[in-house]
C-alpha positions in Angstrom: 79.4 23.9 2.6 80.5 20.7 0.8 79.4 19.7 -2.5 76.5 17.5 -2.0 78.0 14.7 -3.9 80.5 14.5 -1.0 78.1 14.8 2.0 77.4 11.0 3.6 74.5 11.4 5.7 70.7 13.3 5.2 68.5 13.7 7.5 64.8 15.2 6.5 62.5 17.2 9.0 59.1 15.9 6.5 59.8 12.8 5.4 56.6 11.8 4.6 55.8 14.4 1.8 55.6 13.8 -1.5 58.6 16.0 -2.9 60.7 15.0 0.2 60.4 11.3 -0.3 61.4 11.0 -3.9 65.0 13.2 -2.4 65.4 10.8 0.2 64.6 7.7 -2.5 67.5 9.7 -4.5 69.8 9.8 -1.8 69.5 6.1 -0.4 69.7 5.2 -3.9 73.4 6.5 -3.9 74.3 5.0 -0.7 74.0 8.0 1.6 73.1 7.3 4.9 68.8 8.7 5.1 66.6 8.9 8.1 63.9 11.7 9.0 61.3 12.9 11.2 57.8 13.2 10.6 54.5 13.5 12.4 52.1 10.7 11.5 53.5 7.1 9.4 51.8 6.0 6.3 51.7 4.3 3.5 54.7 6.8 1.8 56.6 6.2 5.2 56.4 2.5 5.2 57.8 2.1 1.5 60.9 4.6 2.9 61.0 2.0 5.2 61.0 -1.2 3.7 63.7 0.8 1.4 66.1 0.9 4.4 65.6 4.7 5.4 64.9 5.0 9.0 61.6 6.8 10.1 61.1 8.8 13.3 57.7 9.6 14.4 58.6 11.4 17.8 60.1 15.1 18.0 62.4 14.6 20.3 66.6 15.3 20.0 67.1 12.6 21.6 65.5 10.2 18.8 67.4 11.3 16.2 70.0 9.0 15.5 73.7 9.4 16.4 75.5 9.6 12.8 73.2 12.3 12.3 74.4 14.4 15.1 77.8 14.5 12.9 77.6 18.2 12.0 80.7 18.3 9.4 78.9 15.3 7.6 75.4 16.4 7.7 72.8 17.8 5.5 69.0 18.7 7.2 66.8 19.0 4.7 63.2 20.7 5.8 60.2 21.7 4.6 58.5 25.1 5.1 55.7 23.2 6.6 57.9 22.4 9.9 56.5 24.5 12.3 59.2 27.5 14.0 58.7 25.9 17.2 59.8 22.1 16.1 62.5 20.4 18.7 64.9 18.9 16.1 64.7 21.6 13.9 65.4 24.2 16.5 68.4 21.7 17.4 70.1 21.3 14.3 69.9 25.4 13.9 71.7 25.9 17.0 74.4 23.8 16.7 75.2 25.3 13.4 74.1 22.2 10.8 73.9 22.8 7.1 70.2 23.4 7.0 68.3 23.5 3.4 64.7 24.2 2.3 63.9 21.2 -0.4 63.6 23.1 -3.0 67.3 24.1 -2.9 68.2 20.6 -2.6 66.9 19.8 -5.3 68.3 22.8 -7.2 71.6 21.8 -6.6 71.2 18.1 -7.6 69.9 19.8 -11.0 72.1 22.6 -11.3 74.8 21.0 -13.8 72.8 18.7 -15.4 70.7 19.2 -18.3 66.8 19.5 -16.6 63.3 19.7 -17.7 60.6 21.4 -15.2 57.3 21.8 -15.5 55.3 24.5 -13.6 51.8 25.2 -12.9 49.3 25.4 -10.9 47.2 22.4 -11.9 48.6 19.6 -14.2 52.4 19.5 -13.0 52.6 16.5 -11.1 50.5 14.5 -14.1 52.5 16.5 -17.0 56.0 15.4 -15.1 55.1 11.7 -14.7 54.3 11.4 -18.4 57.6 12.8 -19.1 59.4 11.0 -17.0 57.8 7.8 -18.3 58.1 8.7 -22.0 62.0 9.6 -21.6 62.6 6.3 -19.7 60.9 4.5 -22.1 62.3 5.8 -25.1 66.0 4.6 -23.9 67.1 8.2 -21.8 69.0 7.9 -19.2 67.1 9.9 -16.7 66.8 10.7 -13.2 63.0 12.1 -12.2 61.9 13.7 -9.5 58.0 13.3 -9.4 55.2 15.1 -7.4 53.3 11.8 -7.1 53.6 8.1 -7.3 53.3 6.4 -10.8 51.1 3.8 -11.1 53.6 2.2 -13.4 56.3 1.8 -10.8 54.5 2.3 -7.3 57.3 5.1 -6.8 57.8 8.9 -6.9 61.6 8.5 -8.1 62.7 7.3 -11.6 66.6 6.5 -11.7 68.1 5.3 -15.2 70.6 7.5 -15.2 71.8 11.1 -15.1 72.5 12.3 -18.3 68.6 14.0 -18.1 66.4 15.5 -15.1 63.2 15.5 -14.9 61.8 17.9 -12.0 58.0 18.9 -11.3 58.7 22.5 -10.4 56.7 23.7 -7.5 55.0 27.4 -7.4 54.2 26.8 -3.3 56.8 29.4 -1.5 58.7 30.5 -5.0 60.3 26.8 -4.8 60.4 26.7 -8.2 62.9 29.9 -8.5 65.8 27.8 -6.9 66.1 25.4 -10.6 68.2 25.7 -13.6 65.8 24.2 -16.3 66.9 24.2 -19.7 63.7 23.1 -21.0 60.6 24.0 -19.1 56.6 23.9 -19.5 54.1 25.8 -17.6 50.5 24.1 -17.7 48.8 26.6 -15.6 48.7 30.1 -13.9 45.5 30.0 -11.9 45.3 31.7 -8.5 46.3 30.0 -5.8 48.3 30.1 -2.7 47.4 33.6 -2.0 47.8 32.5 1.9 51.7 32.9 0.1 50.9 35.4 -2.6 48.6 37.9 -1.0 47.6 38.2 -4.8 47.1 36.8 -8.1 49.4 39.5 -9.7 52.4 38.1 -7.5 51.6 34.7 -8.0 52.2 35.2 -12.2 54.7 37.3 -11.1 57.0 34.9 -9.7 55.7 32.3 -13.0 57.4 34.7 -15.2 60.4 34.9 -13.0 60.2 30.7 -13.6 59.7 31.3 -16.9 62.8 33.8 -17.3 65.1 31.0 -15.9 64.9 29.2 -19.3 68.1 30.4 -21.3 68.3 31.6 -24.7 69.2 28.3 -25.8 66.1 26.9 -24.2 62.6 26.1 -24.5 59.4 27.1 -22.9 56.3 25.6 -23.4 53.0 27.1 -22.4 49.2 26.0 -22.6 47.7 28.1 -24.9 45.9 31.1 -24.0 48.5 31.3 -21.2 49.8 35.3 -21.2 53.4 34.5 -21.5 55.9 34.3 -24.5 56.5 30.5 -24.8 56.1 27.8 -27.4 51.9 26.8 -27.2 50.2 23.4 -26.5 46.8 22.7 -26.8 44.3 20.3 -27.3 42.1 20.8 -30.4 43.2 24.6 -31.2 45.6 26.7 -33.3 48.7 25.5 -30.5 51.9 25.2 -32.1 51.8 21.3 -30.6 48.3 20.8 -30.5 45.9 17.2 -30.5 43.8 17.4 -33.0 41.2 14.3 -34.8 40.5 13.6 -31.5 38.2 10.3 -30.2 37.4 8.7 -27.4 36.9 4.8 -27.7 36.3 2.8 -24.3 37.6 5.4 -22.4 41.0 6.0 -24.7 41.5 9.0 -25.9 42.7 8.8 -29.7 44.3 11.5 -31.1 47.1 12.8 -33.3 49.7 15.0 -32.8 50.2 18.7 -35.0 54.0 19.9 -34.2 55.8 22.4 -36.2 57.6 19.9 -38.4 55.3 16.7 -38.7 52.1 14.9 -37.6 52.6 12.1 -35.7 49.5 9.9 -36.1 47.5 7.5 -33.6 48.6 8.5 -30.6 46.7 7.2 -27.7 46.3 8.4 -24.3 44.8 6.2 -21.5 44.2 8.9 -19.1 40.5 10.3 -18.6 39.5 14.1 -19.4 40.6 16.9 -21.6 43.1 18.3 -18.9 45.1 15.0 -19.3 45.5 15.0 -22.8 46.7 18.3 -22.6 49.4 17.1 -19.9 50.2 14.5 -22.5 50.7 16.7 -25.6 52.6 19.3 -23.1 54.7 15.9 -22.0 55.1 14.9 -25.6 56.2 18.5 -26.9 59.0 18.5 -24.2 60.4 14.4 -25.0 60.0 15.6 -28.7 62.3 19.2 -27.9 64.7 16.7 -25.9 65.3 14.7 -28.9 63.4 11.7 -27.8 62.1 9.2 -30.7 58.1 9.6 -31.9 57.6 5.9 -32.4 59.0 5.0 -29.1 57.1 8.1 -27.5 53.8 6.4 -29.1 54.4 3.4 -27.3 55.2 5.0 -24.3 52.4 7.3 -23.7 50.2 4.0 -24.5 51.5 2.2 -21.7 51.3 5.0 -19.3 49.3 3.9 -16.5 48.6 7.4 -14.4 49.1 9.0 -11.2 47.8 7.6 -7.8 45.3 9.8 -6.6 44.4 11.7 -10.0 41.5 10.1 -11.6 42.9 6.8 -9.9 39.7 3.8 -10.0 39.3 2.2 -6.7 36.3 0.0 -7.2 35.3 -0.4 -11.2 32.2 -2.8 -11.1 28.6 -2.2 -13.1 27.2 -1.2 -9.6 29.9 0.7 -8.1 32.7 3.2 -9.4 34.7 4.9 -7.0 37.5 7.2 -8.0 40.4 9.0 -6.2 41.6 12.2 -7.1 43.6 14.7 -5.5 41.8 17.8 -6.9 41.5 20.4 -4.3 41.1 24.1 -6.5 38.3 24.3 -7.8 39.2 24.2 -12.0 40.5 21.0 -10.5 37.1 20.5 -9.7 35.6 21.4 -12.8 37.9 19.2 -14.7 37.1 16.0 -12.7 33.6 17.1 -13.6 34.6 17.2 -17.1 36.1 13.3 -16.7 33.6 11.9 -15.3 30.3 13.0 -17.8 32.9 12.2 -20.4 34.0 8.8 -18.9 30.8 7.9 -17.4 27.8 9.8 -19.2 24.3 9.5 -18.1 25.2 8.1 -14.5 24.2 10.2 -11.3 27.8 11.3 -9.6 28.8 12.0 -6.1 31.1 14.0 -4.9 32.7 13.5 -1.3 35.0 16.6 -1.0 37.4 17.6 1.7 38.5 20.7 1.7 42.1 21.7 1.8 43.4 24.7 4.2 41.1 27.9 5.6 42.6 30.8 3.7 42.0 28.6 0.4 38.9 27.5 1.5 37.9 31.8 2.5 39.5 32.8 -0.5 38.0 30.6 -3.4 34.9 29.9 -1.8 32.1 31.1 -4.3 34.3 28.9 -7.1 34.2 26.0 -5.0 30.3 26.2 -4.4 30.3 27.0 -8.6 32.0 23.6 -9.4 30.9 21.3 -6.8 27.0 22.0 -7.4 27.3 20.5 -11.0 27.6 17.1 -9.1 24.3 15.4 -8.4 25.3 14.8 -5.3 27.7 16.9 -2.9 28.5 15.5 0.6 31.2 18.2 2.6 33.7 16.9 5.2 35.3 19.4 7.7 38.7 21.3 6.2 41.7 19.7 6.4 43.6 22.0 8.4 47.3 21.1 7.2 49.6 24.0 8.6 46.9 26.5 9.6 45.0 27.8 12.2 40.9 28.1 12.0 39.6 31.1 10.2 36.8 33.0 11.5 33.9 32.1 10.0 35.4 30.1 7.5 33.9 25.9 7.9 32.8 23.6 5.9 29.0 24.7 6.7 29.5 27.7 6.0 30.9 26.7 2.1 27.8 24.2 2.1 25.6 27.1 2.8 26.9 28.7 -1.1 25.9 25.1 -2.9 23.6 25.2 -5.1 23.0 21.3 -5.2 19.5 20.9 -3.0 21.6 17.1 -2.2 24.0 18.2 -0.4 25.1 17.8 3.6 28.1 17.7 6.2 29.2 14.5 7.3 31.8 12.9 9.0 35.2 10.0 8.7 32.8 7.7 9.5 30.0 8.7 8.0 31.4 7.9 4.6 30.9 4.1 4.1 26.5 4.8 4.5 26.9 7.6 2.4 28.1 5.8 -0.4 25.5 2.8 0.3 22.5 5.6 0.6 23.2 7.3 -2.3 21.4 6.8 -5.3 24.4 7.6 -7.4 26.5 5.0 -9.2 30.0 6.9 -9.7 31.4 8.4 -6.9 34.1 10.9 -6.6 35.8 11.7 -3.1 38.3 14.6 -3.7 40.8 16.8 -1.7 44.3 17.3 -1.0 44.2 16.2 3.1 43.9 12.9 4.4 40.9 11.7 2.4 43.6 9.9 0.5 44.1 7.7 3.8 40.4 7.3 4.1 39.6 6.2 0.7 41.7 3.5 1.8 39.4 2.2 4.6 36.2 2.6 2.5 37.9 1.0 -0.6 38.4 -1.7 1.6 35.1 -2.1 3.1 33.1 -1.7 -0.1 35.2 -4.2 -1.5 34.9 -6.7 0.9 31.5 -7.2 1.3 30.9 -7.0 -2.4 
């Protein structure tokens, strides 16, 4: 195969996902020739767009575009999410195209440059926006590739430069496996993907198979309590970086930070809920390692404006808050819980959930049930499908059945809207990793509208 710097056209079977996007922002970027296929168009799509990248929604041969049926010049880039049965995919595989899984692609963009990765199971995509910010902001010249479109720059690709990566390093399939990092954090080992794993055993398996990428001459930081040999950050604790004097004024936290060397004093973090300052101090412990400068780091992390669709305010009026948030585990759960009392105490909370694949659903359902009932509230919608087939057994009702919360129902799309209108509650969380993100759209809109 050629080097990728020498390849002129890419072609992506996924377009639309998160990690594939910021790839194909990289390669337009360069002046490569992008187009790719996927299923439904969105918001994501339409910025690919309006960026020049063509977009096909049909899977048929014959819509992909002729420079991309130039094997010798062509890279397909896929995601394991492309079913086996998928027309173009099947094509290019025949004909005998250079064919690569994202995660490689982005391993060989990384592989000869210095990179920072951060792992987890909850907290990456947050943890690896902060970096990226901090590093940009502090003068870096740094490419990052982010799991998630920062609300500083409407984009999931920051390009200043390649002296530095910045990659969120992603657990789903062993992904993460295929990087070079030479400075790396892990912000969380909870079980998950076991549709992948089987286990929770081979899912920290393969974390301290990331872990033991990280050379000699490395760094790897891990949140404490974490059962790996790493370099701890915490929030409040004995952590070797750790937050500590922390307050929280108007919804900023104020903090300072303990490193091994020096304190560095009135830090402030904008970002609701304990989980986010301790993506900040993990982000800060890495731009710190790197070399970055602490007084342009403190400036920095102030400015930080978040994550769309983690903790993300829609409607922020004295009769109506409505938040985003992508949290679909349930300790993702819990720590929107956590955000909210903190952010909002004393208010009544609803929480709109969808939930996010069967076999996570089946397997985590008793947790789910645990963190949803500390809402006052709980409305269900059906599960979000995404690449499986129905489980036996395993709905929406049946997960309602385990809540604890006596206010609590199934309802529907188009259901929402009243919901929100009924309910007594003046905070309103709708969560989930499916395409509640697309209908908090709608419902923003209409709230907002007649208000």
């Amino acid at each position: 195969m050629k080097k990728i710097d020498n390849i002129q056209n890419f072609y992506f079977l996924g377009i639309g996902g998160i990690g594939m996007s910021a790839l194909a922002r990289y390669f337009n970027a360069q002046g490569k020739k992008v187009a790719g296929y996927d299923k439904t168009a969105t918001d994501l799509t339409a910025s690919l767009e309006e960026e020049g990248i063509k977009l096909i929604l049909e899977d048929e041969v014959a819509k992909v575009p002729q420079a991309f049926k130039d094997v010798e010049n062509t890279l397909v880039v896929y995601t394991p999410a492309v079913p086996a049965d998928h027309k173009q995919y099947n094509y290019f595989k025949k004909k005998g195209f250079n064919i690569k899984k994202r995660a490689e692609v982005l391993g060989m963009i990384t592989k000869d440059k210095f990179t920072l990765a951060v792992a987890g199971t909850h907290g990456k995509t947050t943890t690896t926006a902060i970096l990226g910010h901090l590093l940009s902001k502090s003068g870096a010249k740094v490419t990052a590739f982010l799991g998630g479109i920062s609300e500083d720059i409407n984009t999931n690709l920051i390009m200043q430069g390649d002296e530095v990566m910045v990659v969120e390093a992603d657990e789903f399939d062993r992904s993460f496996l295929k990087l070079s990092p030479n400075i790396a954090a892990i912000t969380s080992m909870d079980a998950d993907h076991l549709d992948i794993y089987g286990d929770a055993e081979k899912l920290n398996e393969s974390f301290r198979d990331f872990a033991a990428l990280v050379p000699e001459n490395g760094k790897l930081f891990i949140a404490n309590g974490l059962d790996l040999p790493g370099t701890t950050v915490g929030v409040k604790d004995d952590a070797t970086y750790s937050a500590i004097n922390v307050k929280v004024d108007n919804g900023t936290y104020h903090f300072d930070l303990r490193t091994p060397t020096i304190t560095i004093d009135n830090l402030q973090c904008n970002l609701p809920g304990k989980h986010n300052l301790q993506n900040a101090v993990t982000a800060l412990a890495m731009a710190l390692e790197y070399g970055a400068p602490s007084p342009e780091l403190a400036r920095a992390l102030f400015s930080f404006k978040g994550v769309k669709r983690r903790f993300s305010y829609r409607i922020k009026t004295k009769e109506l808050v409505l938040i985003d948030d992508y949290a679909h585990h349930p300790t993702e759960i819990a720590a929107v819980y956590q955000a909210v009392k903190e952010m909002h105490p004393r208010k009544k909370v609803l929480a709109i959930f969808q939930p996010h694949l069967f076999s996570r659903t089946r397997d985590f359902a008793d947790d789910f049930a645990e963190s949803l009932s500390r809402f006052d509230e709980v409305r269900l919608l059906d599960i979000y499908p995404a690449r499986e087939k129905p489980i036996e057994g395993v709905t929406s009702e049946w997960l309602l059945d385990k809540i604890e919360n006596e206010d609590k129902k199934l309802i529907s799309e188009g259901d929402i809207e009243k919901e929100i209108r009924n309910s007594q509650a003046k905070v309103v969380v709708m969560m989930g990793a499916g395409n509640i993100g697309e209908m908090i759209n709608k419902v923003t809109e209409k709230l907002a509208n007649e208000d």
